[in-house]
C-alpha positions in Angstrom: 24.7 37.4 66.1 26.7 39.2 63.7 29.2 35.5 63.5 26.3 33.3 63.0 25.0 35.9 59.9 28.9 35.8 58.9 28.5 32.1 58.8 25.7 31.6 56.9 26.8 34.1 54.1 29.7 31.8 53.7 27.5 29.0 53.9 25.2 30.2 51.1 28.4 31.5 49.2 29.6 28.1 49.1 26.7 26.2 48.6 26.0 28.9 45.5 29.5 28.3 43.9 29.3 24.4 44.2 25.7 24.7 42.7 27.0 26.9 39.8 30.4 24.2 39.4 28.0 21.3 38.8 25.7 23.1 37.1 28.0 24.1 34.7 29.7 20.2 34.6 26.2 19.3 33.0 27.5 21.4 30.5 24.9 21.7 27.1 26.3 19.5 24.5 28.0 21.4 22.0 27.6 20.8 18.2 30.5 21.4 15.6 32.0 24.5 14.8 30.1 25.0 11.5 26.6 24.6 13.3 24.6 27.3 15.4 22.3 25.0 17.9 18.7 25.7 17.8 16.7 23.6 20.3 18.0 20.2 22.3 15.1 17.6 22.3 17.1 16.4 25.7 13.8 16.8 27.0 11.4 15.2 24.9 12.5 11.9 24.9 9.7 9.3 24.7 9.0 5.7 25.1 6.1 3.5 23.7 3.8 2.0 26.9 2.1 -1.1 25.2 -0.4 -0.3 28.5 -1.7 2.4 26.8 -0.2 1.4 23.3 1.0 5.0 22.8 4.0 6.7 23.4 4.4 8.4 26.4 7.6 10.9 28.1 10.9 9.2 29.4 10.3 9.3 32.8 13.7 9.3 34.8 14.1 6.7 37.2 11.1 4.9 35.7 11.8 3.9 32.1 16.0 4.4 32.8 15.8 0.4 31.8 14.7 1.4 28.1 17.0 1.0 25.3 14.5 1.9 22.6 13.7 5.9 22.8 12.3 8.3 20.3 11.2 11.8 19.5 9.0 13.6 17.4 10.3 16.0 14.7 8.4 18.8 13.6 9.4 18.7 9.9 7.0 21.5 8.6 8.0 24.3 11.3 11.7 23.4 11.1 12.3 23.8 7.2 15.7 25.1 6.2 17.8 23.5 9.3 19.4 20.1 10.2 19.4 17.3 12.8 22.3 16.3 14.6 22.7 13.0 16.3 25.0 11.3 18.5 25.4 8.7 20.9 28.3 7.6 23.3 27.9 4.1 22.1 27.3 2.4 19.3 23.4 2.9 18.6 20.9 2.1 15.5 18.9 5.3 13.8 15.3 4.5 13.1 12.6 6.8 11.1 8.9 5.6 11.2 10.1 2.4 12.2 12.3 1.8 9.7 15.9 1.0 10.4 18.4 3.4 8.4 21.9 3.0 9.8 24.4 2.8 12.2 25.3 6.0 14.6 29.3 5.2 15.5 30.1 6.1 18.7 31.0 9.8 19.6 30.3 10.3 16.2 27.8 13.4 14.9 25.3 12.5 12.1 23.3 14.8 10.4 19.8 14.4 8.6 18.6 17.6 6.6 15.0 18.6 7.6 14.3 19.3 3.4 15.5 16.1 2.9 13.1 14.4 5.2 10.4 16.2 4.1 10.4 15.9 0.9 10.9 11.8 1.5 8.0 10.9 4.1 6.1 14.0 3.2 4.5 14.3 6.6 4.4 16.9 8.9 6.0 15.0 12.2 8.4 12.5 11.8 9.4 9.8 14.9 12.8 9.7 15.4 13.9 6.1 17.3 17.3 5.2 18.9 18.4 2.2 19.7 21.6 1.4 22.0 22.4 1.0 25.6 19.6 2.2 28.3 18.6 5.6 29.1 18.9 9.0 27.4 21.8 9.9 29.5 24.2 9.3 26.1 21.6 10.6 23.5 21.6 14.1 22.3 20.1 15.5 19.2 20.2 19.2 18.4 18.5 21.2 15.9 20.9 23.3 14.3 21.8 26.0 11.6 24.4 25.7 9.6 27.0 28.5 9.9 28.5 28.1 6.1 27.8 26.0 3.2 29.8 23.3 3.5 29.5 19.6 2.4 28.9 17.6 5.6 26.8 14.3 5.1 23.6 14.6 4.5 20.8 12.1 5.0 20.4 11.9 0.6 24.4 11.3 0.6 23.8 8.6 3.4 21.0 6.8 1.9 22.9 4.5 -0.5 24.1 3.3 2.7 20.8 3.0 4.9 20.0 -0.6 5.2 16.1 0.6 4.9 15.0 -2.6 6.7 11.2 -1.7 7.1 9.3 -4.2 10.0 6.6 -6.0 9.0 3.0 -4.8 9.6 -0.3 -6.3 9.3 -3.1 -4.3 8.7 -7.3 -5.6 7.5 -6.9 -5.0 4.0 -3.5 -7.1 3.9 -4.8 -10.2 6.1 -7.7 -9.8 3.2 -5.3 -10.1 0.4 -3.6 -12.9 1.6 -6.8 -15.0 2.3 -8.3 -14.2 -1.2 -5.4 -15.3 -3.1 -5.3 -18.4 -0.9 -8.6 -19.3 -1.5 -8.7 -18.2 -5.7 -5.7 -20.8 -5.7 -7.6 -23.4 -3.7 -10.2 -23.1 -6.5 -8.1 -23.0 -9.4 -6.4 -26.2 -8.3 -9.6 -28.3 -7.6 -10.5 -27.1 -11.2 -7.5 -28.2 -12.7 -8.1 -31.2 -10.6 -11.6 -31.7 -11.9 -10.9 -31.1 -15.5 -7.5 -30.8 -16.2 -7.2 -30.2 -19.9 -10.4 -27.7 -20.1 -8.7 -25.3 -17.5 -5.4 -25.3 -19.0 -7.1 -24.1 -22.5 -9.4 -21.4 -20.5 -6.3 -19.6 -19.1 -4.2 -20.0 -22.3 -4.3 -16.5 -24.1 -3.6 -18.0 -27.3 -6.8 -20.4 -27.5 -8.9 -16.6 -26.7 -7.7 -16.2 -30.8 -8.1 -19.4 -32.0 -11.3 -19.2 -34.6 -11.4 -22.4 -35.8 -15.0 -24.0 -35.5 -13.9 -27.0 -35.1 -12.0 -26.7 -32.4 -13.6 -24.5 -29.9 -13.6 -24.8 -26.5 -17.7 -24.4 -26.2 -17.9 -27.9 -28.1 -17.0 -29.6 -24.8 -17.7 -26.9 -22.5 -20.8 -25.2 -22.1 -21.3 -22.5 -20.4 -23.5 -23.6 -17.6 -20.6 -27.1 -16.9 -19.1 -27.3 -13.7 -15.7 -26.3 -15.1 -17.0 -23.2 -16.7 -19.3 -22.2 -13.8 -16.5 -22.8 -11.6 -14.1 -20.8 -13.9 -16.7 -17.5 -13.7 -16.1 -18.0 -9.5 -13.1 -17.2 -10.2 -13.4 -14.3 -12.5 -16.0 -13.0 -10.3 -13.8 -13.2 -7.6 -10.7 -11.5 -9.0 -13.1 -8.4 -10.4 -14.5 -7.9 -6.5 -10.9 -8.1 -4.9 -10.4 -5.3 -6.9 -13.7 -3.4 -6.4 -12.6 -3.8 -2.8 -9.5 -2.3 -3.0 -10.8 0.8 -4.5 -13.2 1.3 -1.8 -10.6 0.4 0.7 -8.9 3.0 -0.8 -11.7 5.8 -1.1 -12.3 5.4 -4.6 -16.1 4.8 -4.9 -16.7 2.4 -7.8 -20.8 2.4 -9.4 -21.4 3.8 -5.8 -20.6 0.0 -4.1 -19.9 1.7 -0.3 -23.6 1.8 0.0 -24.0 -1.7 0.3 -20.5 -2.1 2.2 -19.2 -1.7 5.3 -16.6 0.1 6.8 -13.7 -2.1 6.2 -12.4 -1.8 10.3 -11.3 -5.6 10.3 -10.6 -8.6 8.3 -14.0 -10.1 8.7 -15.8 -7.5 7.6 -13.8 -7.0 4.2 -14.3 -10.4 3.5 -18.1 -10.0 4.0 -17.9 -7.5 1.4 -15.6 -9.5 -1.1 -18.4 -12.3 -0.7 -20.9 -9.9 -1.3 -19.4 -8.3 -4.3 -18.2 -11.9 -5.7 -21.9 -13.2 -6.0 -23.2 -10.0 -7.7 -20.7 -10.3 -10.4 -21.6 -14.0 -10.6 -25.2 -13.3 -11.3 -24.2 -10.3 -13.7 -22.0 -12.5 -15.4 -24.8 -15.0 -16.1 -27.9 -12.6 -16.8 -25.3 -11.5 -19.8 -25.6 -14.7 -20.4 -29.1 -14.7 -20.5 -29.0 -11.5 -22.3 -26.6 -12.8 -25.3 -28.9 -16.5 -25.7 -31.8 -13.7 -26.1 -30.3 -11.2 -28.7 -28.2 -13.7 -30.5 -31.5 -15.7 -31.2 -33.1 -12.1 -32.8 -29.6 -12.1 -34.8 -29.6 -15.4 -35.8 -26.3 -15.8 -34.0 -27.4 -18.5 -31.6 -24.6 -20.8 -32.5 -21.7 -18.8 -31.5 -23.3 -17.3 -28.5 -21.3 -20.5 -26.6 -18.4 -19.3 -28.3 -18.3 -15.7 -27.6 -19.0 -16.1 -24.0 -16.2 -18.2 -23.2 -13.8 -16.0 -24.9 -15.5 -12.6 -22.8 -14.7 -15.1 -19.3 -11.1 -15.9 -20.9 -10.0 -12.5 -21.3 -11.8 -11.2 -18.1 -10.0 -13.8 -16.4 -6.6 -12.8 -17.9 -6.9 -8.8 -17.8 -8.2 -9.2 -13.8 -5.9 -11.8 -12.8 -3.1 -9.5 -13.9 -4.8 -6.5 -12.1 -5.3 -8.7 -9.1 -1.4 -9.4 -9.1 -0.5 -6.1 -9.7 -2.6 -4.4 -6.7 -1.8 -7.4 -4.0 2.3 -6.6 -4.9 2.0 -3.2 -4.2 -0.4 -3.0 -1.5 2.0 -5.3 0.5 5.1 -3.6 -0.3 2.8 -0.5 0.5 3.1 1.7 -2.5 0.3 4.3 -2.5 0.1 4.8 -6.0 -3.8 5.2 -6.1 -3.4 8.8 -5.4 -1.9 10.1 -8.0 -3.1 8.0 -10.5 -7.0 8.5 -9.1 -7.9 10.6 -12.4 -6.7 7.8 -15.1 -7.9 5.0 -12.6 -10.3 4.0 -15.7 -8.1 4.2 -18.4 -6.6 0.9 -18.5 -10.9 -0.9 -18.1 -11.6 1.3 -21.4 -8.8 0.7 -22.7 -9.3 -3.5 -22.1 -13.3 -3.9 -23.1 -12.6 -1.4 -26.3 -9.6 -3.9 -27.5 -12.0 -7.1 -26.4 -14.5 -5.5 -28.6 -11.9 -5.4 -31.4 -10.5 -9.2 -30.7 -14.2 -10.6 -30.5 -15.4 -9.4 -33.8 -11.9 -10.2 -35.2 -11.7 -14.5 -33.9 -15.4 -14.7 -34.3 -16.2 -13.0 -37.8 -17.0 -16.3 -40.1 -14.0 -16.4 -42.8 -14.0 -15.0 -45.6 -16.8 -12.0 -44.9 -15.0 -8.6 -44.2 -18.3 -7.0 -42.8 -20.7 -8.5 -40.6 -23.2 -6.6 -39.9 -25.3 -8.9 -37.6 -21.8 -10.0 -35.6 -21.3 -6.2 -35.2 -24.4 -5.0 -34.2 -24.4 -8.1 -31.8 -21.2 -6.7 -30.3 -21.9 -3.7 -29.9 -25.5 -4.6 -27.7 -23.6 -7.0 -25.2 -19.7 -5.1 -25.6 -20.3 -1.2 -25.9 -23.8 -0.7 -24.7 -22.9 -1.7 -21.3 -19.0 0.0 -21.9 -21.0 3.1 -21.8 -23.3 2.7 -19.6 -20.6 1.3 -17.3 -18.3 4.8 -17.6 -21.2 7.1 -16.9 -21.9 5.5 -13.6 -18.4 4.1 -12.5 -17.5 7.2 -10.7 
């Protein structure tokens, strides 16, 4: 009795030491000297499951094949310290799906947590490798740095990231993309139509021309195919923008009431319809609204003439908004936020100078004052300016 008990001590003695020899040859990976190791993420490795279209934990035996693997980075929680990554072979860093630059092989790389922060500004940042399959040659440690030395940091390695962001499609972009087509579609069968007429209605230089015996209204009325065709147009450009404000959260003269909620491409485009035939009728109840006063003035004869020149410059001033929002919504600059509190400015700014322009090209020469042009102004121009303010936001 007393040999078998003998044995087994051995046994267990044995087993224990070769136990503690290969626990301790899956040694923890050590950092550099100058850094004081905080946490290994060796065991929050993830992978995306397009099954569930989410990512889920590296599962060992099951997802061994993957060469794509990420982790999530509490950036908030772990101010002040610093990532360190390495790979055994040559593998590709990627944060938020962006591709930043090349880990060498064996080679530590450190990203400052600051840094990131104050960059992506979010509280969790994903973290992506890409190299050979598994995790087994992936480590990243959240350290402390033991003196102040100048190792690379992620702002000292960013004039070499390659920054190559992949390309993402989301409602309001498919949107953006379908409007411009379809604004070009019409401003080609325009030109098509009348070739001459469109090419003077987007020229900024015939908005100043004043000469009554050239104007534009001689051979095109308001109510002509080119003209009406023209106002599609502007109409169009003024709702793409409306839209993008609401897509946005910015709640122009209260339009979400009427909208939807802008979940797919189909739907924005409903409301950009929408929107596009309001400001078509508006445009020509001004109309309407300009024959009626300018009759009361005795003004009837440049009524013609005045409207073209309001579509001309509404064309031009939204045409250039219009290009200015679809560039940076698809290079995804969110600049709407911090510019939500002077989002009026440049509208005021535009109608205020029209107002200026108008009485300027269409004052009859030689009269300084007009009282009957300025009052005329003033009713179709600044009335609804005002009116227009109060209720925009």
């Amino acid at each position: 009795m007393k040999s078998i008990s003998f044995t087994l001590f051995w046994a267990f003695l044995i087993a224990f030491s070769i136990s503690g020899t290969f626990a301790s040859g899956a040694a923890k990976v050590n950092p550099p000297e100058q850094y004081f190791p905080v946490y290994d993420y060796q065991n929050d490795w993830l992978v995306y499951n397009p099954q569930y279209k989410n990512y889920v934990h590296f599962s060992q035996g099951v997802n061994e094949g993957a060469r794509y693997v990420s982790l999530y980075v509490d950036l908030v929680k772990n101010r002040r310290y610093v990532l360190l990554l390495k790979a055994e072979t040559e593998s590709y860093l990627f944060l938020e799906g962006s591709l930043q630059n090349k880990i060498n092989r064996n080679e530590w790389q450190e990203l400052n947590i600051d840094s990131l922060y104050k960059i992506y500004k979010k509280d969790e940042l994903l973290l992506t490798i890409y190299g050979s399959a598994g995790i087994g040659d992936k480590s990243v440690l959240l350290c402390n740095k033991k003196k102040l030395n100048d190792p690379t940091t992620i702002e000292q390695a960013g004039r070499n990231f390659i920054n190559i962001k992949p390309i993402t499609f989301t409602p309001f972009g498919n949107f953006a993309a379908i409007s411009l087509i379809l604004i070009l579609i019409l401003s080609v069968w325009i030109y098509n139509a009348n070739p001459l007429s469109f090419i003077r209605l987007i020229n900024p230089i015939e908005f100043f021309n004043n000469d009554p015996r050239d104007q534009l209204s001689k051979i095109n009325k308001p109510y002509s195919n080119t003209v009406v065709f023209f106002v599609i147009i502007t109409s169009m450009l003024m709702s793409f923008i409306v839209v993008f404000f609401s897509a946005n959260k910015l709640n122009v003269f209260s339009v979400s009431t009427i909208l939807s909620e802008k979940s797919n491409t189909l739907e924005i485009l409903g409301d950009f319809f929408i929107l596009s035939a309001i400001f078509f009728l508006l445009t020509y109840v001004k109309y309407i609204c300009m024959v009626m006063a300018g009759n009361m003035l005795n003004l009837d004869k440049q009524v013609d003439i005045i409207f073209l020149k309001i579509i001309q410059s509404s064309y031009l001033f939204y045409a250039a908004l219009f290009l200015f929002v679809f560039t940076l919504s698809f290079n995804h600059i969110n600049w709407l936020t911090e510019m939500r509190m002077y989002v009026l400015a440049p509208f005021l700014l535009f109608y205020s100078a029209r107002f200026l322009a108008l009485y300027i090209v269409t004052k009859p020469p030689g009269s300084l004052i007009n009282l009957y042009l300025f009052s005329y102004l003033c009713v179709i121009e600044i009335i609804p300016l005002i009116v227009g303010i109060k209720f925009a936001l």
